[in-house]
C-alpha positions as CSV (number, residue, x, y, z in Angstrom):
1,X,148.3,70.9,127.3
2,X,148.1,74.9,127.5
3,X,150.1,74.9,124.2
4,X,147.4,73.9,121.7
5,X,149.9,73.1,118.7
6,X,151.2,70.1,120.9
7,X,147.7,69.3,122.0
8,X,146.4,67.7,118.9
9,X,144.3,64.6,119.3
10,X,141.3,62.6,119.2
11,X,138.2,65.3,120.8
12,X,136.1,64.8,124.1
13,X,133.0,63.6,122.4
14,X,134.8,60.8,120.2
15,X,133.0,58.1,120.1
16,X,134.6,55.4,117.5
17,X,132.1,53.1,117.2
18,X,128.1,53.6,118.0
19,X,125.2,51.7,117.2
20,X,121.3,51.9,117.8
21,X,118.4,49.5,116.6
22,X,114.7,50.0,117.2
23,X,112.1,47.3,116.5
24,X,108.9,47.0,116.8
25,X,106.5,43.7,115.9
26,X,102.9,43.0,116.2
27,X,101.8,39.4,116.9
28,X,99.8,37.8,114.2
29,X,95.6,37.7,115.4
30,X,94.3,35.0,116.1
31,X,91.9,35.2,113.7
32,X,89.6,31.8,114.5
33,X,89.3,33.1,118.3
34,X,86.2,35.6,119.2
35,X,84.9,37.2,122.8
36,X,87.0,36.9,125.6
37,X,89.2,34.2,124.5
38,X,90.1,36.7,121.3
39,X,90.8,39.4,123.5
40,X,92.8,37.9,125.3
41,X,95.3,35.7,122.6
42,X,95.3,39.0,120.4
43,X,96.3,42.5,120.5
44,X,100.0,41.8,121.7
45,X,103.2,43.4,119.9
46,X,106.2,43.9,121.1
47,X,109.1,46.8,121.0
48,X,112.8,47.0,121.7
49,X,116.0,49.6,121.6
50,X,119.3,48.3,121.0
51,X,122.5,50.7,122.3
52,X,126.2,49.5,122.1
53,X,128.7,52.0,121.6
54,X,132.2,52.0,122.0
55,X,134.6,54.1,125.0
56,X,134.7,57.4,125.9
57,X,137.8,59.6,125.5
58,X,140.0,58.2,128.8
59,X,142.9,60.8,129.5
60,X,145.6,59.9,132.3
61,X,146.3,63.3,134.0
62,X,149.2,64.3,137.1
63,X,147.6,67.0,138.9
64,X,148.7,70.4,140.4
65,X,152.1,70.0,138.7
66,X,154.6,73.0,138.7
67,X,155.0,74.4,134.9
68,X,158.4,75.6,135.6
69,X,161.7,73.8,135.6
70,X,162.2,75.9,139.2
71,X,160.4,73.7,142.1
72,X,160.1,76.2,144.0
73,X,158.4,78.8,140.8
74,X,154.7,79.8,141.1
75,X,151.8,78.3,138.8
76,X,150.7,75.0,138.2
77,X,148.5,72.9,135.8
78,X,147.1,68.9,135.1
79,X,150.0,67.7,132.7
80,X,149.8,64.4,130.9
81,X,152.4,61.8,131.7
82,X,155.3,60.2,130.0
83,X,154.5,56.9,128.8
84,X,157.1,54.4,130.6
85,X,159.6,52.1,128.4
86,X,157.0,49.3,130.2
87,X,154.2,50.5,128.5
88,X,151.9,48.2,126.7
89,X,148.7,50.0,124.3
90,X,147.5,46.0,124.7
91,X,147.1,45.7,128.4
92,X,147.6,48.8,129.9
93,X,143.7,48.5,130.3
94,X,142.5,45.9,132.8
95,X,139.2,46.8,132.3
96,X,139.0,46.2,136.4
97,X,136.1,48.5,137.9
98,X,138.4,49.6,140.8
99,X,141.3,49.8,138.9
100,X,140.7,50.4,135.0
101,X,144.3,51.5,133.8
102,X,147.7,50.5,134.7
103,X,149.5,53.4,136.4
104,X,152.7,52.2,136.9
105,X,153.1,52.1,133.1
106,X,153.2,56.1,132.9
107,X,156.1,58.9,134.5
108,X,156.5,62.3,135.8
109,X,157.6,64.4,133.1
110,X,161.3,65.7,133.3
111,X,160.7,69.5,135.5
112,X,159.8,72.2,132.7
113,X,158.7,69.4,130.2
114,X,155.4,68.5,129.1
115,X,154.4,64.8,128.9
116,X,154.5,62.8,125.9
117,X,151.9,60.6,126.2
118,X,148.7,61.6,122.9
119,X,145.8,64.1,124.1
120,X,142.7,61.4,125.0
121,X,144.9,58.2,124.4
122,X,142.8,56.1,126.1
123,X,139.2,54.7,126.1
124,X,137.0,54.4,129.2
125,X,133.9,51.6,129.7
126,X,132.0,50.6,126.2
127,X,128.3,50.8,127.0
128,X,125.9,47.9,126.1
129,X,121.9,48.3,127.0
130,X,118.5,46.8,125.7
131,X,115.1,48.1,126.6
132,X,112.1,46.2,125.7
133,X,108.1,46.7,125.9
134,X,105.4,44.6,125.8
135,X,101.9,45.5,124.6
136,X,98.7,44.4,125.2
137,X,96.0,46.1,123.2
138,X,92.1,45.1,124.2
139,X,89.3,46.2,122.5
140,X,87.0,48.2,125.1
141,X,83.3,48.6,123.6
142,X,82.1,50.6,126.9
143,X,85.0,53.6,125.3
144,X,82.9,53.4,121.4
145,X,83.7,51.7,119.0
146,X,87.2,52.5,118.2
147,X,87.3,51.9,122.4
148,X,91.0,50.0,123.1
149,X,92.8,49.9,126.4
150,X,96.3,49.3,126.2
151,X,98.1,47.9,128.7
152,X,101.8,48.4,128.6
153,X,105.1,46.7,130.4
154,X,108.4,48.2,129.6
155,X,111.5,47.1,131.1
156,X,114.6,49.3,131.0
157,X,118.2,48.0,131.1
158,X,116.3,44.9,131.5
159,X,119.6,42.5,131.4
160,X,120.8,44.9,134.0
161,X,123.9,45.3,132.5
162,X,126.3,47.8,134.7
163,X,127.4,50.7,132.2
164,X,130.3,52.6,133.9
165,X,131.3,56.3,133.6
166,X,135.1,56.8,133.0
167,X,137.5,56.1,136.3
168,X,139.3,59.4,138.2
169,X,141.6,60.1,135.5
170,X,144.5,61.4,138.6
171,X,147.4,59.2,138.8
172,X,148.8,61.3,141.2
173,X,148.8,65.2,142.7
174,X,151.5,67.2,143.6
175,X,151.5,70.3,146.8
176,X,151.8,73.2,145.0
177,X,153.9,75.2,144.0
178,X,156.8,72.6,144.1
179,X,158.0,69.9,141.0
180,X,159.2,66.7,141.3
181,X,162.4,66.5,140.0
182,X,163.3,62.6,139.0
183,X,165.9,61.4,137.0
184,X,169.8,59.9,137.0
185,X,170.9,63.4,138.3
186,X,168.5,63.5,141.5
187,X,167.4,61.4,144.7
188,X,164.7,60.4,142.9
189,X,166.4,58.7,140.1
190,X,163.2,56.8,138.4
191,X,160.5,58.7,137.1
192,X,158.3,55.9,137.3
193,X,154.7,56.3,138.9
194,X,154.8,53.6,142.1
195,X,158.5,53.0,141.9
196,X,158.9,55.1,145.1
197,X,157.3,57.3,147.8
198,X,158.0,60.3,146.6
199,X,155.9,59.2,143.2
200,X,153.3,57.8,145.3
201,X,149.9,57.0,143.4
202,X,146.6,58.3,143.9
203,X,144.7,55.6,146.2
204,X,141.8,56.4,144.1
205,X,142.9,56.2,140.0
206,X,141.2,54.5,137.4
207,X,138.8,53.7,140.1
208,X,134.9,54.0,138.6
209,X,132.4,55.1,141.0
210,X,129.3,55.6,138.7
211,X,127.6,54.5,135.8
212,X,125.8,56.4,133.1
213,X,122.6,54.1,132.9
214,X,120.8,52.8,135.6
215,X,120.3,49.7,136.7
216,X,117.4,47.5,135.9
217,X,113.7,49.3,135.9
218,X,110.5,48.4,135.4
219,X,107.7,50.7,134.2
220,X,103.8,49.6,134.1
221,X,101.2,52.0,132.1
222,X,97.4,52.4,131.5
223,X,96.2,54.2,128.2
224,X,92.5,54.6,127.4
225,X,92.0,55.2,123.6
226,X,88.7,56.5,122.3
């Protein structure tokens, strides 16, 4: 990932699909009511937002692993994994809150090689949200004769739909300065994440502990217009 001729690939921000709708609708008068019954039938409209996009950027990382072929060399960086032969673009999301990608279907790079797997190759949580607002408008002749109070109800989230942030990207973390070295030619002869203790997986990947709307609110308001 430092050499940014092999780090090509779809940017932080992408955001592949994204849509947004506003509407906003006045209720018919009721045209045949007067006094208090008429303000109280008419004067209503209502107003909602619409927000679905699609996942963020989601990039597997191994952390605090040696850049050298040496184990025992100075310097180390996040690298991306290798992809394992088990890997499956289909259902290597679960989309499980506690556990949103499958880690056992990525490897440890070879020592002194970069991993193969595409620069932000995955997607995180789609987000989904409605607000709506209702409106009461009542004429007021004590404010003139333009006098209206509006009274206003709006409801944010108001399905209370949970919106997660992407999970800990950190399948695992290495003590620096040292590499594991897997492969046919070592103790360690599977480079597969999980396959044994020595490539141990973070307790805490793909595990999603915030969202990036809030839960369901309500907000009441007062407006004098004269």
């Amino acid at each position: 990932p430092q050499v940014r001729f092999l780090d090509k690939g779809v940017g932080g921000l992408s955001i592949a699909s994204n849509f947004k709708s506003n509407v906003m609708y006045r209720i018919p008068s009721f045209t045949k009511f007067q006094g208090r019954t008429g303000n109280a039938l008419n004067g209503w409209w209502i107003a909602s937002i619409i927000s679905m996009q699609s996942g963020r950027p989601l990039n597997p990382i191994i952390g605090n692993r040696s850049l050298s072929n040496n184990p025992s060399a100075a310097g180390t960086a996040n690298d991306r994994p290798n992809l394992d032969p088990s890997f499956n673009r289909a259902t290597v999301i679960t989309h499980n809150p506690s556990n949103w990608f499958n880690e056992t279907m990525f490897d440890v790079p070879l020592a002194g090689t970069l991993g193969n797997e595409p620069r932000n190759f995955l997607r995180g949580p789609d987000l989904k949200n409605l607000d709506f607002a209702i409106n009461k408008d009542t004429k007021a002749d004590f404010l003139g004769e333009q006098g209206i109070v509006q009274f206003r109800t709006e409801f944010f989230n108001i399905l209370n739909r949970p919106n997660f942030s992407n999970p800990n990207p950190t399948i695992a973390s290495f003590s620096a300065p040292a590499a594991i070295q897997c492969g046919p030619n070592y103790a360690v002869t599977s480079c597969q994440f999980g396959s044994s203790s020595a490539l141990a997986i973070n307790s805490t990947v793909g595990q999603i502990t915030s969202t990036v709307t809030t839960s369901r609110q309500i907000q009441l308001s007062l407006k004098l217009i004269f």
